[in-house]
N, C-alpha and C positions, 0 to 999 in steps of 0.2 A: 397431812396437809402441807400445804408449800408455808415453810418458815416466815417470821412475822417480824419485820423494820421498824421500828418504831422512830420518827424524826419530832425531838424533846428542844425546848431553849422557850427563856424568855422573849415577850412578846416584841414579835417587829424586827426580827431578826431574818427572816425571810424563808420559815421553815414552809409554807404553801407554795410560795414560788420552786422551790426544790423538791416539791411532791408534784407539784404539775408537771416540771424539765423529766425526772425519772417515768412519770407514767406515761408522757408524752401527750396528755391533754389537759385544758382548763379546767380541771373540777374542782378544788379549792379554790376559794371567793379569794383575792387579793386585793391588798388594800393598803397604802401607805399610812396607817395608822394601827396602832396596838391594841389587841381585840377583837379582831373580825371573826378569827376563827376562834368558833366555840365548841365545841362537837367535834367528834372524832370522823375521819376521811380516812375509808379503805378501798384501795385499785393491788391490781395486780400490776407485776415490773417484771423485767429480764433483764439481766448483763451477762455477758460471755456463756450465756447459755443456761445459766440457772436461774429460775423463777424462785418468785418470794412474793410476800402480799405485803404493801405498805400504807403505812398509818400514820395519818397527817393529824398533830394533835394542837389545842388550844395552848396560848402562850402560858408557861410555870412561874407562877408566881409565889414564889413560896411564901408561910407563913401569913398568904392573905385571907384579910378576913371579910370581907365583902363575899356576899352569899354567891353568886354566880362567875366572879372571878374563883370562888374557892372549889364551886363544883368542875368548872375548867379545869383548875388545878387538879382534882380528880381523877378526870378522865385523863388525862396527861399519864398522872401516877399507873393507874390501871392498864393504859399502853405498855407503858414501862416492867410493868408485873408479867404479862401475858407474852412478850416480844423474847423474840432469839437475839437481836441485835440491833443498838441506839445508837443512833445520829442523833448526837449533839451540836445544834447550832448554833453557831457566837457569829456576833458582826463584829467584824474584825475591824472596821474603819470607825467606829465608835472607842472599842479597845476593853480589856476585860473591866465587869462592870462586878460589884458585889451581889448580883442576884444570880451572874451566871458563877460566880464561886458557890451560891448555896444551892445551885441547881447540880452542879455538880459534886458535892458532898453529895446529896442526895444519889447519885448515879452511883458513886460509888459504894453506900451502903446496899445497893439493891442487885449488886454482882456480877450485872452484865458484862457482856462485850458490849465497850463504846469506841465510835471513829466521832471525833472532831471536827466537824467543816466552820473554817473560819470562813464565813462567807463575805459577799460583800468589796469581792478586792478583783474592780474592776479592769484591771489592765496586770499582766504579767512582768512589770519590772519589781528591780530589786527591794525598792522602797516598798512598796507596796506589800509582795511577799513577808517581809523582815516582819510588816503589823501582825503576821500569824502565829511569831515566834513566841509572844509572850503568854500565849494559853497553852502551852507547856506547861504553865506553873501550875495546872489544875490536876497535874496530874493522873492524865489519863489514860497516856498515852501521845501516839502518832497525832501527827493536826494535819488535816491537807488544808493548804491554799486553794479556792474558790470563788465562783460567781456561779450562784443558778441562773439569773437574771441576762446571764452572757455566755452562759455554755460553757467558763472556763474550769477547770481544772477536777471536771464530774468523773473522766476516766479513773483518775487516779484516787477520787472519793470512794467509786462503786469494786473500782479492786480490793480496797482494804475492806468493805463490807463485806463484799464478798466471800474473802478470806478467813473471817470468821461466823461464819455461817454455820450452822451443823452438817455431819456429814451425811449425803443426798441422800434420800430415802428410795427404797424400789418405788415405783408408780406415783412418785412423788410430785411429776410435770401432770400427771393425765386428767384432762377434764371431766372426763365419763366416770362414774363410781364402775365398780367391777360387776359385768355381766353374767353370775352365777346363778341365775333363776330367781334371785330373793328380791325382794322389792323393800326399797331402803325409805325409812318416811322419817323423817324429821318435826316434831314437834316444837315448833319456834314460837316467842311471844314475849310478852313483857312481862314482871313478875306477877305475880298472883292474880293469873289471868283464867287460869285451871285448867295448864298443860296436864300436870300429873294426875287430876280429876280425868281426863280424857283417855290416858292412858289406861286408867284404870277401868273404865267405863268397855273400852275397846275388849281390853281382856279377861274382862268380866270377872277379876279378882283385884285384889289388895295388893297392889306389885311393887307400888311406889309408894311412898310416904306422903299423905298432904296434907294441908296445913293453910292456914288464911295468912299466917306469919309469911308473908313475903321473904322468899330466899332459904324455904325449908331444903330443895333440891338444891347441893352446890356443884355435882358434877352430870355430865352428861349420862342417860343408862340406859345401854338397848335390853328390849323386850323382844322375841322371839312369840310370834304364833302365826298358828295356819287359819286361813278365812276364805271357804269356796273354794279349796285346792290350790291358793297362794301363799307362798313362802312370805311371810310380812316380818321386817324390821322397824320395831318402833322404838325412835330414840325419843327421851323428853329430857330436854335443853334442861341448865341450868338460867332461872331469870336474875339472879344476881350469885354474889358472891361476898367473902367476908375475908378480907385480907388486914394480917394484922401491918403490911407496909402500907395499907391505905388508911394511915390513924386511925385505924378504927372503925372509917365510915362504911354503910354499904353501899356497894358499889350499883348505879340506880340504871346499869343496860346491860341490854343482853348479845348485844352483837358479836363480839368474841365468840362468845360460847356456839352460838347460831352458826359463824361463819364455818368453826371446825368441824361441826356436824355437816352442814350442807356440802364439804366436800366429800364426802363419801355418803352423799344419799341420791333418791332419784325423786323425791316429789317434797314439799316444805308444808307443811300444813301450819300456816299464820293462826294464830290463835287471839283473838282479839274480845275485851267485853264491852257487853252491849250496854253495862249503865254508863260507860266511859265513849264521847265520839271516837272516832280516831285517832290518832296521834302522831306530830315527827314519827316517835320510834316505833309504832306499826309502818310505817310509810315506810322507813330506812329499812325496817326486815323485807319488807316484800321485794325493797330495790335490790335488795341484795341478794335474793332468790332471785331475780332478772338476771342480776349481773353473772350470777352463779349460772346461768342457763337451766337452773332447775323449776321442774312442773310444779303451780303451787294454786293449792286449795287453802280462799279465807273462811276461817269460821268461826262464825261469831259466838261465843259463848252465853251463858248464863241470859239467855234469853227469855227464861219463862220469869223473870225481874221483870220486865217490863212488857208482857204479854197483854193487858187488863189494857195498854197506854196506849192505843193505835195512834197517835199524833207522834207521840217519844219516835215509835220506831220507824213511821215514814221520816222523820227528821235525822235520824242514824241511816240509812239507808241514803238517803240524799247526803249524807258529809262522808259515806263511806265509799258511794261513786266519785265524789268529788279529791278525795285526800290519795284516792288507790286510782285514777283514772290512766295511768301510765300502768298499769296491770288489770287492764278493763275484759282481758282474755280469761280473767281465771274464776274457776267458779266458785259462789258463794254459798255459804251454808248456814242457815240460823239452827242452832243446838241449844242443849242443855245438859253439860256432860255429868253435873251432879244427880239429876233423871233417868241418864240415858237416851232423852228424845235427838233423834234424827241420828243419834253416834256411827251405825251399820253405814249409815249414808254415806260420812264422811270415810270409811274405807273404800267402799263400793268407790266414789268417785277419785281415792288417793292409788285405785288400783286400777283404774279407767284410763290416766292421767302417767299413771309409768308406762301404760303401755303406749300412749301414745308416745312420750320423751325416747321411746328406741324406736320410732314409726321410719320404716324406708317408702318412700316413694318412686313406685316404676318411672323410670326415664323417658318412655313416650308421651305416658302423662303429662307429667312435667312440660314436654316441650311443647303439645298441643296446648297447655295452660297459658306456657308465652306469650305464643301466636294469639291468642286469645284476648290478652290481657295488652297486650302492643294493638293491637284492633281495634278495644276499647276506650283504652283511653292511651293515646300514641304518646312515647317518652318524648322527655321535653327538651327544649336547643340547649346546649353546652357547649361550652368554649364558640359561640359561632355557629355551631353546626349541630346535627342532629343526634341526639342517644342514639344508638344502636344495639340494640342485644339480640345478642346472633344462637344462644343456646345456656341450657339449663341443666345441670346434674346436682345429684344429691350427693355429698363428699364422705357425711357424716351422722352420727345418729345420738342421740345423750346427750345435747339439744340434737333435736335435725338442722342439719347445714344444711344450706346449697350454695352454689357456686355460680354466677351470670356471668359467662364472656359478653363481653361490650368492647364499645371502641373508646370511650373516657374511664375506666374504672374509677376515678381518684374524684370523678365530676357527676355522680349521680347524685341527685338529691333528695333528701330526708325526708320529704312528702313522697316522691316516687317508690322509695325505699318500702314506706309505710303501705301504700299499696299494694305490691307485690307482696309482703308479706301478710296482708290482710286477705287476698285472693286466694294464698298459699291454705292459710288457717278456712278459709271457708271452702275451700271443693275440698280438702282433706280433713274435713271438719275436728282441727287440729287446736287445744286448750291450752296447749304448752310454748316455752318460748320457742322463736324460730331466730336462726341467726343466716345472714346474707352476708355471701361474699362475692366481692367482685374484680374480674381480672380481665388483663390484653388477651385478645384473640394472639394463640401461639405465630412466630413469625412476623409481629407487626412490625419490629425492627427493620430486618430485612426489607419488607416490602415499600417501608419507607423510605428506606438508603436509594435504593432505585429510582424511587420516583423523583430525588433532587438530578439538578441538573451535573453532568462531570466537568470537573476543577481541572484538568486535565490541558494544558493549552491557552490557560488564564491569564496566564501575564506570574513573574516574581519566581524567585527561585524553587518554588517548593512545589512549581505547578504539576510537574508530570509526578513527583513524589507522591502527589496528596492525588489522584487521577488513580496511579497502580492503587496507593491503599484501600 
């Protein structure tokens, strides 16, 4: 999988604003106050070409004892455990503070490579720089000078990051897991939800260890079996872990572990129980089978608990439309993997669902679907004037891409989007994610240049200059 960032500092130092500036969009809540962010934030980034996943974490407070500032501090730790490379942030206009010296002991007990961003130092003179000099003394290393907030001095942040990065693995950039006939399933979910119950249920033997003791499984483990003449990879996640740099505690998500499997699988099976609504961390796993572009099957576990309850589970059924309604494509399964009831299902449709994730669609298709769907309901004004989308091809497959020439790429919007891709899923009766791209009909440049009037005879000395060019 692409290596893991992790951006660490005490609170209010402005470590979301410099995960939003790297990812290039607002997803981290920011907030001129200390605490916002509680929970961990993962986007994918690029600088000079190598990709990496970064991890936006709650402010470190060491040594706190306040129950929810202390599980922040957790998750913090746990970034820090799991990550190739730490961004440590200090506000450099406040000046080094005693929490950011015991945040860094901490770093340094825990081994990593760390870069420094003194953030914070709005403008590029000397004064200002010179405030960065004194977090030297934390010794950590290199400091760069910074402002996320201002775009300054991120080049020179993302090089030294860079720089210590691990060395690039083959197939390390590619979104697609590898097309060798096998069909890769990921087992994802929260702990003792009865991933390894399902696993075992599937393969009709004892393969995995389990256990009601939350966090019997600590690492990921595939299972190899054939079902109906398909090659099947079953991975079952780890739901926590036990790290002795985490005092002790267990560590209470599974997203890591999820994330590294879903790179190299093709469908996510969410695993969720049904004495429990839904939850944040079912919601964040499924987001992240979206964001992963990977095909994903919910299912609900240990269902026959509340089988007798017909009210329980129309009421779980309404919070599980409700909590998962940003993944209202993917289909649902009520199980019982300690039973065995519906288990066959949940392959049958985890093997329904790969096949769609490598689905091509004919190009005629396709553009008769445009025509169709412009017919329908006609794209709407932008900048002034009218959407236009001139044509339709399919680029890519593990998600299915498509690609729309238009005449605003940059100006379509988010309802229309939603459209087109809900048209795309129903004539292709498609359960998996779909991703749209959109781009300038080739040559708009050109034909733009033309259409201004020529400078040529204007008046001023550069007239016939700027006329030839």
């Amino acid at each position: 999988m692409k290596p893991l960032v992790a951006i660490v500092g005490r609170p209010n130092v402005g470590k979301s604003t410099l995960f939003n500036r790297l990812v290039g969009r607002r997803i981290a809540l920011v907030q001129d106050e200390p605490g916002v962010t509680r929970d961990r934030h993962y986007s994918d980034a690029e600088w000079e070409g190598r990709a990496f996943t970064l991890i936006d974490t709650g402010g470190f407070v060491p040594g706190e004892k306040d129950s929810l500032l202390k599980q922040v501090r957790e998750q913090a730790q746990f970034a820090v455990e799991e990550c190739d490379v730490i961004i440590f942030v200090v506000d450099a206009r406040a000046g080094m503070t005693t929490a950011d010296q015991a945040v860094a002991n901490y770093l340094r007990k825990a081994g990593k490579p760390v870069v420094v961003a003194a953030n914070k130092l709005d403008n590029e003179s000397g004064q200002m720089q010179s405030l960065a000099g004194e977090f030297f003394r934390l010794g950590l290393g290199d400091v760069t000078a910074m402002s996320a907030e201002h775009n300054l001095g991120m080049g020179s942040l993302m090089d030294s990051v860079v720089s210590k990065l691990p060395e690039k693995q083959e197939g390390e950039d590619s979104e697609a897991p590898p097309d060798d006939g096998k069909i890769r399933v990921a087992i994802i979910g929260r702990p003792n939800v009865g991933k390894s119950t399902l696993v075992n249920a599937i393969l009709k033997e004892k393969r995995v260890v389990t256990s009601e003791v939350a966090g019997t499984t600590r690492d990921p483990i595939d299972s190899e079996v054939t079902y109906k003449g398909n090659q099947l990879i079953l991975t079952d996640t780890a739901g926590i872990r036990r790290k002795k740099t985490i005092a002790h505690q267990v560590e209470q998500y599974s997203v890591i572990a999820a994330l590294k499997v879903l790179e190299r699988s093709d469908v996510a099976v969410l695993l969720m129980d049904a004495t429990e609504p839904a939850v944040d961390q079912d919601a964040k796993l499924a987001g992240l089978s979206m964001d992963r572009g990977r095909a994903l099957v919910i299912v609900v576990n240990k269902w026959d608990l509340i089988a007798e309850d017909k009210r329980r589970q129309d009421a779980f059924r309404e919070d599980l439309k409700i909590a998962l309604k940003f993944v209202g494509y993917a289909p649902v399964i009520f199980t019982s993997a300690l039973h065995g009831s519906k288990v066959e299902k949940v392959v049958d449709v985890a093997v329904e669902l790969a096949k769609q994730f490598r689905f091509r669609a004919p190009t005629p298709q396709l553009n008769k679907l445009l025509d169709y769907m412009v017919d329908n309901n006609p794209a709407p004004i932008v900048k002034s004037k009218p959407l236009r989308l001139y044509y339709i091809a399919q680029v890519a497959a593990a998600p299915p891409t498509f690609t729309l020439t238009c005449n605003e790429p940059q100006g379509v919007p988010d309802m229309y989007k939603r459209y087109i891709t809900n048209q795309i899923r129903k004539t292709f009766d498609l359960r998996v994610p779909i991703r749209l791209l959109f781009r300038e009909r080739p040559g708009k440049a050109k034909r733009e240049a033309r259409k201004k009037p020529h400078l040529a005879g204007k008046g001023g000395k550069g007239g016939k200059r700027a006329g030839r060019d």
